[in-house]
N, C-alpha and C positions, 0 to 999 in steps of 0.2 A: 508788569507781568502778574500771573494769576497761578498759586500755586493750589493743588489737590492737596488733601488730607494728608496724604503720604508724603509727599512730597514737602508738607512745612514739619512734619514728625524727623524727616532727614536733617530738615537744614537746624530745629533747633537740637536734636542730640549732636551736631556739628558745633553747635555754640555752647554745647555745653548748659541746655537748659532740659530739666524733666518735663515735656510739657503735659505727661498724664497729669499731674496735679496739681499745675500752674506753679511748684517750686522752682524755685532759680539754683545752678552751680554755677558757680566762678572757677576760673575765668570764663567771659563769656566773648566770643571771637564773631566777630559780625565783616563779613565780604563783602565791599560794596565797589563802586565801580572805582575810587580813589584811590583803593586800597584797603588794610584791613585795621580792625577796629576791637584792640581788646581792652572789657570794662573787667578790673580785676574784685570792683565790690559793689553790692548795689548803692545807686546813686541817691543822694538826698537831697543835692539842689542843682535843678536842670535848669538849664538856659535854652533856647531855642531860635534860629536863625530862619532868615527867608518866611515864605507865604504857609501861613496856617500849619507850620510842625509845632504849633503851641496845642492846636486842639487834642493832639492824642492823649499828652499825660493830663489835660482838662477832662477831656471823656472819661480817662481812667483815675478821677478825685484828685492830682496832683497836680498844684498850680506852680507855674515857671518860676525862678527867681527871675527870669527874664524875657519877652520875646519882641518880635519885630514888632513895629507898630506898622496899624494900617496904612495905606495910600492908595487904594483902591476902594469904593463902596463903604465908605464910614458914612452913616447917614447921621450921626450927631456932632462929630467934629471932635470926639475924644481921642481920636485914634484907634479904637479898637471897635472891630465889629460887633454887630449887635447880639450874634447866637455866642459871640465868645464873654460879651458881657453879662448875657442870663445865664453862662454856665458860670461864672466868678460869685454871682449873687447867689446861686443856688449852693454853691461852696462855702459861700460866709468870707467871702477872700477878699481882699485889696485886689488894687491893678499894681502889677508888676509893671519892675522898669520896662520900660519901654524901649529896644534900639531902632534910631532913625537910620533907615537902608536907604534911603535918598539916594545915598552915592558909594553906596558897597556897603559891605556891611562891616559895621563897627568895633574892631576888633579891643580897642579900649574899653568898650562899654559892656564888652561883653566880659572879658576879662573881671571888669568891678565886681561884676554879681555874684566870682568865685565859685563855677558853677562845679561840679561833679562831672557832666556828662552837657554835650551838646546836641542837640537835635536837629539835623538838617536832611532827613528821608526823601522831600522832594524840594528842591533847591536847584539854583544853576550855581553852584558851588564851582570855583576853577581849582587846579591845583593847589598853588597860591594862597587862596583862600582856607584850604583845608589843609595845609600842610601849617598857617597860621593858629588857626583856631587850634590843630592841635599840640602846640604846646600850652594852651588855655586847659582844655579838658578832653578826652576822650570825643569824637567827634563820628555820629549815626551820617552816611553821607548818603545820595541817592546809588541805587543798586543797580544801574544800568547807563542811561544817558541824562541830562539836564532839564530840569523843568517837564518830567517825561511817567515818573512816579505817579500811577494810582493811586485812589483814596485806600483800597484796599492792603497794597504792598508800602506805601505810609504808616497805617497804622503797624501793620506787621513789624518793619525794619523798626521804627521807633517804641513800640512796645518793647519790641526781644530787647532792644540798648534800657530798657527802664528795668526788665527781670521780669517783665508782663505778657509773658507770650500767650499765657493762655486766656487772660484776661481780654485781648488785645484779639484774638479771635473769637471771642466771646461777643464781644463789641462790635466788631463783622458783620456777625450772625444777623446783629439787633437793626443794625441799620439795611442790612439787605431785604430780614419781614418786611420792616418798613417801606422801601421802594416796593416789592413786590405787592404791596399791599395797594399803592398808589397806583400802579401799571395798571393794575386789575381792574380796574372801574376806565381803563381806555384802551381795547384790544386796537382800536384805531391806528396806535401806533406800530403795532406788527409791524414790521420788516419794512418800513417806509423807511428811505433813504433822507439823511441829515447832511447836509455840510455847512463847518462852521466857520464864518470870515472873521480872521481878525480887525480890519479894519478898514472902512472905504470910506475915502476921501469924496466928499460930494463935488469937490470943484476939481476933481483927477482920478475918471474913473478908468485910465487906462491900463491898470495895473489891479488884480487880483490874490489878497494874500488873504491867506488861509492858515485855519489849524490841522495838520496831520494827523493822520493815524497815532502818532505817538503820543498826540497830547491827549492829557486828562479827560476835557471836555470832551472833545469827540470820543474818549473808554466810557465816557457817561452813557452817552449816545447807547450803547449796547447794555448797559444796564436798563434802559427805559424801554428797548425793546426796538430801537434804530438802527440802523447797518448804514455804513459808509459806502457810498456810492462808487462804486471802478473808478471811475474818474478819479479821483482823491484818493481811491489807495493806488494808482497808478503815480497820482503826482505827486504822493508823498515820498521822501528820501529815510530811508532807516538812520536811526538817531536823532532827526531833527526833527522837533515839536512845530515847527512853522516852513510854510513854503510860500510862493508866487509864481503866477502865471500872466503870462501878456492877456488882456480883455482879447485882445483878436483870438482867443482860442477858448471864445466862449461856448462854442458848440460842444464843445467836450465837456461839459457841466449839464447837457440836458438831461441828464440819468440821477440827477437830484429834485427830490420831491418837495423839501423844504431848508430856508436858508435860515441861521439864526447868525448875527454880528449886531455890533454894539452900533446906537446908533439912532435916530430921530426922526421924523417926518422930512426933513428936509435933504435926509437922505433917501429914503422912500422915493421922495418926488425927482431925486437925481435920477436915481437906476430907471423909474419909469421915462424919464424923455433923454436919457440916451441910447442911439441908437445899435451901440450893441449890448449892453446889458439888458435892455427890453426884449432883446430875441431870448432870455432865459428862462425858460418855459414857470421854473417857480418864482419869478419875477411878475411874468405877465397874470399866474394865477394867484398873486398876490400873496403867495407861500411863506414867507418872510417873517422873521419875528424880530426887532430890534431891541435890543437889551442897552441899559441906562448903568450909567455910575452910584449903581445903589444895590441894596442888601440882593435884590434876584440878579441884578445882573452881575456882581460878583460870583453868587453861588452856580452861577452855570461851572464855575471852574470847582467840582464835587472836594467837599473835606467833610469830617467825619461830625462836625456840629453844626457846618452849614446845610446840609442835606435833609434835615428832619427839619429844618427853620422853614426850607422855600420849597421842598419837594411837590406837593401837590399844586401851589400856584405853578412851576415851572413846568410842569407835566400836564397841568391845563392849556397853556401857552402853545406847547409844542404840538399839542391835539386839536387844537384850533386851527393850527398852521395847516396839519393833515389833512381836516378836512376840505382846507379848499383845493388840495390836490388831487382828492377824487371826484 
């Protein structure tokens, strides 16, 4: 969600913070969708759980005693991605423990680091989980549905739990110039329709799954100047970041202009000689952008350090797509 001026002036004198002049009061009361979240001092060693809630308090000079490690898009095999490593060096910092989410997330490991405060603004956090963590530390959890968190209400919810609010809309600002800055040099993409697949199986393409209205990527998508085609917000379900459709109901996708899903030439050459995914108009004008298990194809999912890393190469990509749609 996207709040107005007015509207985040509500929610931080509600938390108890001054945000005329980025001073913090205690307690500070953060509403989110698990429940509520009071940090009764500011924190000095943050842990952070789930996908990229390290980069806020990175952006804003404070490095983790803890955060997940990668499993997506590490292009050197350290674990940690590459815009999260040029902000560590630019800090003079070690790399913080690392927790392995393999298989949930590691409430041992997280505990070790003794943190103050936990960061999980965009997470698929279950009850369970955050009813867990917090008897660990005070716990930022997402502020509506799972895995559903913007870059921009990420920084927000995790700033206010650091005592950063105005800092943390400061930070906003900086990276919105920046897109806007990139859009500008490709009016191309105006109001062309995007839709994003999660993943197609090249040897079973009967089945069409997607990212909704609710996930991140596709909130990108309107930051670069794309709209979500009826179709998709038709077949999205409120709350859920993901959906599927049978291929037989491919005709209800012709109102998309260009496709972006992760994926290779040998997917390419799938969709073109099956005979219903070839009837999809941005298939047959070769609309398509497949995105790889590396640093751009990570950043289609926006966080607040990946975005200044890949923005102009992904914003070429996607204008390249455009144009074979006109």
């Amino acid at each position: 969600m996207r709040f107005a001026a007015s509207c985040m002036l509500i929610l931080f004198a509600a938390a108890g913070v001054q945000a005329a002049d980025g001073s913090s009061s205690y307690p500070i009361n953060i509403k989110h969708a698990l429940g509520t979240t009071i940090i009764t001092k500011k924190p000095e060693r943050v842990a952070t759980v789930a996908w990229a809630n390290q980069e806020v308090p990175l952006a804003l000079g404070i490095v983790p005693v803890g955060m997940a490690a990668a499993n997506f898009g590490d292009d050197d095999g350290d674990r940690i991605l590459p815009w999260v490593s040029e902000r560590l060096v630019q800090l003079g910092a070690e790399k913080p423990i690392l927790f392995d989410e393999g298989d949930g997330i590691d409430f041992e490991a997280v505990a070790a680091t003794q943190p103050d405060i936990i960061l999980a603004a965009y997470s698929g956090l279950s009850q369970q989980d955050y009813d867990t963590l917090s008897q660990i530390a005070p716990v930022v959890a997402y502020p509506d549905a799972p895995w559903s968190t913007d870059w921009r209400t990420m920084i927000r919810f995790n700033a206010l739990g650091l005592g950063l609010a105005a800092e943390g809309e400061a930070l906003i600002t900086k990276i919105e110039a920046e897109i806007a800055a990139a859009v500008a040099g490709h009016p191309e993409l105006r109001d062309k329709t995007a839709m994003f697949i999660t993943h197609l199986n090249a040897a079973d393409l009967s089945t069409i799954n997607f990212y909704t209205t609710d996930d991140t990527r596709v909130k990108f998508f309107a930051d670069l100047g794309l709209k979500s085609p009826k179709s998709v917000v038709n077949a999205s379900s409120p709350g859920k970041y993901a959906g599927s459709v049978s291929a037989e109901r491919i005709d209800d996708f012709d109102d998309v202009d260009i496709l972006v899903t992760y994926g290779d030439k040998r997917l390419l050459d799938a969709l073109e000689a099956n005979p219903l995914m070839e009837k999809m108009p941005a298939v047959q004008r070769k609309s398509l952008i497949t995105l790889g298990r590396n640093p751009i194809g990570t950043a289609a999912n926006p966080t607040p350090l990946s975005i200044p890393w890949v923005l102009k190469d992904y914003v070429a990509l996607l204008a390249d797509a455009v144009k074979k749609a006109e």
